[in-house]
C-alpha positions in Angstrom: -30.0 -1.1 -45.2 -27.1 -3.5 -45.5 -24.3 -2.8 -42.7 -21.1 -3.4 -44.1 -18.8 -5.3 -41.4 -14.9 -5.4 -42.1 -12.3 -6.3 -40.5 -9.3 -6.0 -42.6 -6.5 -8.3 -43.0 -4.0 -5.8 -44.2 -0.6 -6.4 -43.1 2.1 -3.8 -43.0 5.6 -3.3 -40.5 6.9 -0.3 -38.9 9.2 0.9 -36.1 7.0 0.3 -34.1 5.8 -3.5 -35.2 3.1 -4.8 -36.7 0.7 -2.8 -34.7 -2.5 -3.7 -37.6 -2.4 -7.2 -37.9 -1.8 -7.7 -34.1 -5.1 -5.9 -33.8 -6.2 -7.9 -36.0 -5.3 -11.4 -34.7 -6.4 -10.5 -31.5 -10.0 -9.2 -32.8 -10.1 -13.1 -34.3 -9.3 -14.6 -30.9 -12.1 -12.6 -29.2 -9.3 -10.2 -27.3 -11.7 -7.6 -28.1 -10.5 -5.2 -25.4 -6.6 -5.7 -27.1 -7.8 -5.2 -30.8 -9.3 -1.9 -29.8 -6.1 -0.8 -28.2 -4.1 -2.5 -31.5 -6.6 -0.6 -33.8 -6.2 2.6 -32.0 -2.4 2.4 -31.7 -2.7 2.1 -35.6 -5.1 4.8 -36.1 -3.0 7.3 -34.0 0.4 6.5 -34.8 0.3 5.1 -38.9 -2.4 6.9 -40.2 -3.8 3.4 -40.9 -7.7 4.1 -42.3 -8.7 0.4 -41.8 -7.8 0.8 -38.4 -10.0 3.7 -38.4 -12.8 1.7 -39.9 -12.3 -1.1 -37.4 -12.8 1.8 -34.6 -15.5 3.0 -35.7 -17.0 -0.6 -36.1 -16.3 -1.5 -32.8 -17.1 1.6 -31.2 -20.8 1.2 -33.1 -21.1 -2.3 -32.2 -20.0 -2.2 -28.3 -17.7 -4.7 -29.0 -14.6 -4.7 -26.3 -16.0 -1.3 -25.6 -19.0 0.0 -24.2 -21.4 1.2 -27.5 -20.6 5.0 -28.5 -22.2 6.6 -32.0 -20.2 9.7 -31.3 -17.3 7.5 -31.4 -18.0 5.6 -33.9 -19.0 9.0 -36.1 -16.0 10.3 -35.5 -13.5 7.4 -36.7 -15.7 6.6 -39.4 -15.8 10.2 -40.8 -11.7 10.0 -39.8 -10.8 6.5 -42.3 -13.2 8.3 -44.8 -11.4 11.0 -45.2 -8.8 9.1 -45.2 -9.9 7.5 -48.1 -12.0 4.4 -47.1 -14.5 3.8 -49.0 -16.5 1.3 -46.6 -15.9 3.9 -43.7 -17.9 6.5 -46.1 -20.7 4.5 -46.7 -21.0 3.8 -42.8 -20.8 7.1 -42.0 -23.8 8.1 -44.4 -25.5 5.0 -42.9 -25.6 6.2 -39.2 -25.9 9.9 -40.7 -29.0 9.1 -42.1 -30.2 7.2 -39.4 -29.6 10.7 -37.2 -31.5 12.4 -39.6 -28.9 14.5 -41.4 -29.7 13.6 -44.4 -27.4 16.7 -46.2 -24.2 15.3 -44.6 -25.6 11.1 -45.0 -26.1 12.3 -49.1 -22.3 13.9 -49.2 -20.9 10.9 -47.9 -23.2 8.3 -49.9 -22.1 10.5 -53.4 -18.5 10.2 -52.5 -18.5 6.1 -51.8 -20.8 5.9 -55.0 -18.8 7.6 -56.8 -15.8 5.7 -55.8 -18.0 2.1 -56.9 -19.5 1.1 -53.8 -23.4 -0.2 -54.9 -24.7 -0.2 -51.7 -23.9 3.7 -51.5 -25.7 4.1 -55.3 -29.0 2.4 -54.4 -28.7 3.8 -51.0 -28.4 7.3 -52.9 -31.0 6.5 -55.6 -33.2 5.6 -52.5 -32.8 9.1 -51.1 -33.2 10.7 -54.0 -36.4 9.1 -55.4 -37.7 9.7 -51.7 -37.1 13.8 -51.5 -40.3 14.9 -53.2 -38.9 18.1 -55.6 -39.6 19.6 -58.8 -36.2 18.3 -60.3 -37.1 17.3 -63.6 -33.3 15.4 -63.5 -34.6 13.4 -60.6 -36.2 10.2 -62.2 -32.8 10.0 -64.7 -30.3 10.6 -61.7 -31.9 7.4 -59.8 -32.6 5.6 -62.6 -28.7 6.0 -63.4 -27.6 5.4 -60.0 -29.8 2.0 -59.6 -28.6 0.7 -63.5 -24.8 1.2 -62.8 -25.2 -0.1 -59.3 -27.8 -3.1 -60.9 -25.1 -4.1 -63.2 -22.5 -4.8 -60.5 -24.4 -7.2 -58.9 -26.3 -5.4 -56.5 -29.7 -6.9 -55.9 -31.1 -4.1 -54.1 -30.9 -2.0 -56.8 -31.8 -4.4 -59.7 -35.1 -4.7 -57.8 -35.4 -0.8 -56.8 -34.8 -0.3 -60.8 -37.9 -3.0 -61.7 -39.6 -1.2 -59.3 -38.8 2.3 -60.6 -40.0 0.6 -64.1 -43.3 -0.3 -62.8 -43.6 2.9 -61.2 -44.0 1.8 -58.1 -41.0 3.1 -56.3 
């Protein structure tokens, strides 16, 4: 499944300075250990979802920081519900890969819903793959893979000829 790696150039000033895009700039350099601290400063103190995100990342990655899923979990699910829609489809990524594939399919809905086509085919995926008597289940991925198909996402234009052939 494709990863999605961001690392926002989003620039905004407050009292306190342009905490984000110092983060940022550093994270370019390779100051790894001072982007984290940037990124967290702007997680705690603005509020600042991309920030979030870039926690998360980081704290997946084990870059500047030693590797922690927890961590990353928990900042991920944080921008998310902040409203990033990349930090959503991350968290259902590492959610799924745990096996909790009730909270992965809340999170995939919510970035599908919001456009991302990784999330849809991801979704479509999951759905095709839980064997049930839901006579909606064929339409609902079929739906998911043609809107996500038609925004350019190859995964799901292939998952869809696939699907066609019946040999999803």
């Amino acid at each position: 499944m494709k990863r999605v790696i961001f690392i926002s150039t989003v620039f905004f000033v407050t009292l306190y300075g342009d905490i984000f895009s110092d983060a940022v700039s550093d994270y370019r350099k390779g100051n790894y250990v001072r982007a984290l601290n940037g990124f967290y400063l702007a997680a705690k103190e603005q509020d600042d979802a991309a920030a979030m995100f870039n926690l998360a990342l980081m704290y997946e990655k084990g870059i500047g920081v030693g590797r922690d899923i927890r961590q990353a979990l928990a900042w991920y699910r944080k921008a998310a519900e902040e409203g990033s829609v990349e930090a959503m489809y991350n968290l259902a990524l590492l959610l799924e890969e745990k096996g909790d594939y009730r909270e992965a399919e809340k999170w995939y809905v919510s970035a599908a819903k919001a456009g991302h086509s990784d999330a849809m085919n991801n979704l479509a995926v999951m759905y095709w793959k839980r064997k049930t008597n839901d006579p909606h289940r064929y339409k609902k991925v079929r739906m998911l893979l043609e809107e996500a198909a038609a925004i350019g996402n190859e995964h799901a234009a292939r998952n869809l000829q696939r699907l066609q052939r019946n040999k999803f």
